[in-house]
Each structure stands twice: as structure tokens, then as C-alpha cells.
C-alpha angles and dihedrals in degrees: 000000000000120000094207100062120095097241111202100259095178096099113095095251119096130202107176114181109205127187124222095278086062098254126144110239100166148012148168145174142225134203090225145115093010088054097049092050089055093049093042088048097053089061110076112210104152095255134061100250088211099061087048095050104013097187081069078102102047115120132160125241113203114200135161121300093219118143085229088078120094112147140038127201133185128220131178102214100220124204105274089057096263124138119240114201117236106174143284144234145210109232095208085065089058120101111233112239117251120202119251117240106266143155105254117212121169108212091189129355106203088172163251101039082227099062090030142079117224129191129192131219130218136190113202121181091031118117129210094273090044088053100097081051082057092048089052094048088045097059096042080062098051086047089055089053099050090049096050127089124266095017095055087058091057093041080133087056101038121083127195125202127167115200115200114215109166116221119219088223128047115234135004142297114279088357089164135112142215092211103039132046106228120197113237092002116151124202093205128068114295119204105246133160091255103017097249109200146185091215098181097048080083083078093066087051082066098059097253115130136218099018117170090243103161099116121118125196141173109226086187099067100156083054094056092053093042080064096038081054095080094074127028106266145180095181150036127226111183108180105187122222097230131104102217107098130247139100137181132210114210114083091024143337098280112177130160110253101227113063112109089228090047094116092057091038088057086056095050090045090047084054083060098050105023103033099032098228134148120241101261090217131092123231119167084204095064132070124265109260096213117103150207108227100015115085108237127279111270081249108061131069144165128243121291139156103199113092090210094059092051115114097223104028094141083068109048122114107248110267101005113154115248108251100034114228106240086247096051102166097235115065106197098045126118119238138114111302121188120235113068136146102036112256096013115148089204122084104253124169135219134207096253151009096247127018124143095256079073103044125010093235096057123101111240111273111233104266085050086055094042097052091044079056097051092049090047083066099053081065113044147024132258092213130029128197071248088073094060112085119191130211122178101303090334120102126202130188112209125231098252115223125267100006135091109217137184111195144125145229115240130183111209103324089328119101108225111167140011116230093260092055145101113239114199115199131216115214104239113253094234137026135318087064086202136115126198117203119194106208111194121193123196099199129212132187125180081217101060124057098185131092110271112222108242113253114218110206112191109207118192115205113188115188 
């Protein structure tokens, strides 16, 4: 994880880093668990499905690995803006992950992991004999990604890898229905790699109909990065080997394997847990994805009329009525579009009529883009010490792919270059024989509206 990124911090879920003196030198946040307790609660099913499966609530925090760091603690950010302590924890006490066995094949390399950014996949419910099925649904995957805006425009940023763990039992936990009749489905635990599970069709054990039951957890989630651990990686993809249908979007992308649809489901998931986005479709079945304590999805919005208080008005089509009626004439304009959060009461409005994170078969309206490409950031860098080339006592930035940039080169608080240009060094006349050349990009992507953040690259030349 870099230090030097601005990570949201606005969820209710603190991480704060902190070195020996007792300062505070990073911190992020997360939506869970606070976000998957809301939406568990809102489905009434008769049982807490966390007493029932406590690791429901299991997540993985990735921080630095800087030898600064010596302590961790843990806050819930409340309402009124106040800090509740959690806990804390000594790093040194923490066991270093090590990396399951596990065949290792890369689907597409874009890059450098550090100006990329790299997701796993994992197969769950497939045995050692299923695993070349895995390997098929896998690449069909990759393939969706790659073929899918933004992402095809960032194929040199985007890595693939599939990581084959093979499960002594095929499918998931409870993977039955009331309302289809599936073939080799078990309502009991399986015994799977990552413990893949339908928690709520405990509810139709228990004698209650027609429960929204489609989705699908992990409950083993340091197993899931133990597997993740073979590769560098940013996110999870977990496609199940069942064939009831159902998938989730948090912790990771979770998606059944067999639904002819499931490349462009994985996408759409990926939108959930990487991108951070809401579903742009209405259910009465499903929970509202609107939240107490978590500010809402970029997404989503309520109701306004002004153009300026909209969330995304950079991207709204010249003179399109606020709200949008439902049979705007145009169908790829950006408005407000009613029908958001899945099985919200409220009237809440999204940018546009179709996007993926509506059907799985849409391309990705422009905010959904937008946001992808801002999380992509968070991830990776611009420029790379990979970028400088170096010839004799003349120094070159290279134009980085798929961004637009403005900077400069400094050496110490004088500006000595711009980034197309050529910088020639002098050797210092005295020791230290050593120059040290800030390089400063100011990024810019068409895909992207919002402010990008400058990267600062130091870049150390000894004669």
C-alpha cells in the first residue's frame, strides 16, 4: 500500500498506523463490517446470521509494510463525527502472512505491479479434477475485463492471475433453492478452499418462503488472501463452483461460475468491492443500500434541482431535466435517473438509464468509470523510477501510458526541467557526488473529471 496516496478515510471504520514515538503516520478506512451488519440486519430471517457464522464479519486491512510501523489501532467513526476505540494491536504480535501452494498463471500482464493494478482469482467448490473447468471459467473472466470500459483502456495497468486451490468438496455451503431444482446442491457445510456460503437460506430451513438468499460469502477470508499472496494483488475475484445462483460484492467480487452471464456479473460485482459503487437497479426483496453510518455510494444520490449540488455535474448532458423522466429521449445522457440501492423505499437517482452496475450486459456509465479510475489510483503510481531514463549526465521522464500530465523536475526548491524536457546534470563539486532530482506529475485522465491528486517521485543520481 503507498504511503504517499490520500486513502478515503470518510467510512466508519478506522485503521490508524502509528510508529514507536506514538505518531500517526497512516490511516485508512473501510465500509465493513459496519456496512455488512446494516444490510444483514434489514433481512429478517428469524436468527442473527452472525451468531450463527461469526466470520460473517472477517475483512482484511492492507497497510504498509514499513518498519516505522509498530502499532495498529481500531476506531468506529459515530455520527456526530467522534471516534469510538475498538482495540489495538502490536504489529510485531501479528503473524506475517505466508502464501498458500498453489499453481501461479498469469491471464494478462499490463505491467509493472506498481503502476498496475493486479487482481487474483480464485476458484472455490472445485476439486482437483474440476480445476481445468476453473481454468476455463477463469479466462473467460480475464477476457470480460479486458473488454470492458474502462478497464480496456488501462489493459497496460490491469493484471490478471488465476490461482488454482483445489476444495475437497465441489460447490458451496446451502447452495439449494425453494424455486429451482439444482442438480448436486446440499443444504449443509461443504468443505470448500474458502468456505463459500448462502448464509440466509438458513432462513428456508426454517420453514420461511420466498427469501431473497443470493448472497454468497467466504467465511475463510485469511485463507483467501493466503491464496491471493502468491501474486501482488489489489483485489480478490472468488468465482464458486455451484450452480445456484447468487454473488456478493464487499470483501471481495464473489459470483457463481455457471451462469451463462457470469463474466459480465464478476464486472458488475467488481464495481461493489473494488469501486465502491451501489447496484443501479430496484427490488423490493433486497436491502436498502443506503446506510447509517456510511456516506452514500458515488452513485446515488437524492433528489436535487440545482446543477451545481449534484454529485456528478461535470457529467451531465446540457439541458437535461432534473429529475430525468425514465424515457428521456436520449439514452446515453447523464442525468438523474430514478431507481438506485437495491430495495430502498426512498426515491434515490442514479447518472444514467443503463450502466452495468444495473444489468450485467451494460457498458459502465461515465461516473461508474470515473469512480473505477479514481480507485485505480489509490493503487497504483503514475510514474515509476521505471519512467527516468538516464543517459550519460542527461536525465528523461517518460511520458507514462494512458495519462496526460503537466509537472516539473526540481532540484532542491529550484525548478530545473519540465517533464518534456531534457534535464542535463553537473557532477557537485564536493562530496556527496549525488543529485537528487524531485520529479512532480500533475496527472490527467479524459476518464476521470475530478482533481488527481500530484505524484512526487524522488530520484537519487550518484556519479
Amino acid at each position: 500500500v503507498d504511503r504517499d496516496k490520500a486513502i478515503n478515510d470518510t467510512f466508519p471504520f478506522l485503521v490508524r498506523c502509528y510508529d514507536a514515538t506514538g505518531n500517526a503516520i497512516f490511516q485508512t478506512s473501510r465500509r465493513e463490517p459496519l456496512q455488512i451488519r446494516e444490510f444483514l440486519a434489514q433481512i429478517k430471517i428469524g436468527l442473527d446470521p452472525f451468531v450463527t457464522f461469526p466470520e460473517l464479519g472477517d475483512f482484511g486491512i492492507a497497510i504498509p509494510k514499513d518498519a516505522a510501523i509498530t502499532r495498529v489501532k481500531f476506531f468506529r467513526r459515530e455520527l456526530d463525527g467522534t471516534e469510538t476505540a475498538l482495540g489495538q494491536t502490536q504489529l510485531a504480535e501479528v503473524e506475517e502472512i505466508q502464501p498458500l501452494g498453489a499453481k501461479v498463471e498469469t491471464l494478462h500482464h499490463g505491467g509493472d505491479p506498481n503502476r498496475a493494478l493486479d487482481i487474483a482469482i480464485l476458484g472455490d467448490g472445485y476439486r482437483e479434477s474440476e480445476l481445468p473447468m476453473f481454468a476455463e471459467h477463469a479466462a473467460t473472466v480475464a477476457k470480460e475485463f479486458l473488454a470492458t470500459e474502462p478497464y480496456a483502456s488501462f489493459k497496460e495497468r490491469l493484471n490478471l492471475h488465476r490461482i488454482d486451490v483445489a476444495s475437497e468438496e465441489s460447490g458451496a455451503s446451502y447452495d439449494c433453492s425453494e424455486t429451482v431444482v439444482i442438480e448436486g446442491c446440499a443444504d449443509l457445510l461443504r468443505k470448500t478452499a474458502y468456505r463459500s456460503i448462502f448464509p440466509l437460506r438458513l432462513a428456508s430451513l426454517f420453514g420461511m418462503r420466498g427469501l431473497w438468499d443470493v448472497p454468497l460469502f467466504q467465511l475463510d477470508q485469511r485463507r483467501m488472501h493466503q491464496a491471493a499472496a502468491n501474486v501482488p494483488y489489489d483485489a480478490i475475484v472468488v468465482l464458486v463452483n455451484t450452480k445456484k445462483y447468487g454473488g456478493f460484492g464487499v470483501y471481495a467480487a464473489s459470483l457463481t461460475a455457471h451462469d451463462p452471464n457470469t463474466p459480465g456479473g464478476v464486472v458488475h460485482e467488481f464495481g461493489h468491492a473494488f469501486g465502491l459503487l451501489a447496484d443501479e437497479y430496484t427490488n423490493e426483496s433486497s436491502p436498502c443500500q443506503r446506510y447509517t453510518l456510511t456516506p452514500d455510494f458515488p452513485n446515488m444520490s437524492p433528489l436535487v434541482t440545482n446543477v451545481a449540488d449534484v454529485k456528478w455535474s461535470s457529467w451531465l448532458s446540457p439541458g437535461v431535466p432534473l429529475p430525468t423522466p425514465k424515457d428521456y429521449a436520449q439514452d446515453d445522457a447523464v442525468g438523474l435517473f430514478e431507481g438506485v440501492g437495491g430495495g430502498c423505499k426512498t426515491s434515490l437517482y442514479k447518472p444514467r438509464r443503463y450502466c452495468r452496475m444495473r444489468s450485467w450486459t451494460e457498458k459502465m456509465c461515465p461516473v461508474c468509470a470515473e469512480q473505477t479510475v479514481s480507485r485505480m489510483l489509490d493503487v497504483f503510481d503514475v510514474s515509476v523510477p521505471a519512467d527516468v531514463e538516464v543517459t550519460g549526465n542527461t536525465l528523461r521522464v517518460l511520458a507514462p501510458s494512458n495519462f496526460t500530465r503537466t509537472g516539473a523536475m526540481y532540484i532542491g526548491d529550484a525548478r530545473v526541467a519540465g517533464l518534456d524536457e531534457a534535464l542535463k546534470l553537473t557532477r557537485p563539486a564536493s562530496p556527496p557526488y549525488e543529485t537528487t532530482v524531485r520529479i512532480v506529475t500533475d496527472p490527467t485522465t479524459p476518464w476521470s473529471h475530478r482533481k488527481i491528486e500530484p505524484e512526487v517521485m524522488n530520484v537519487k543520481l550518484t556519479w
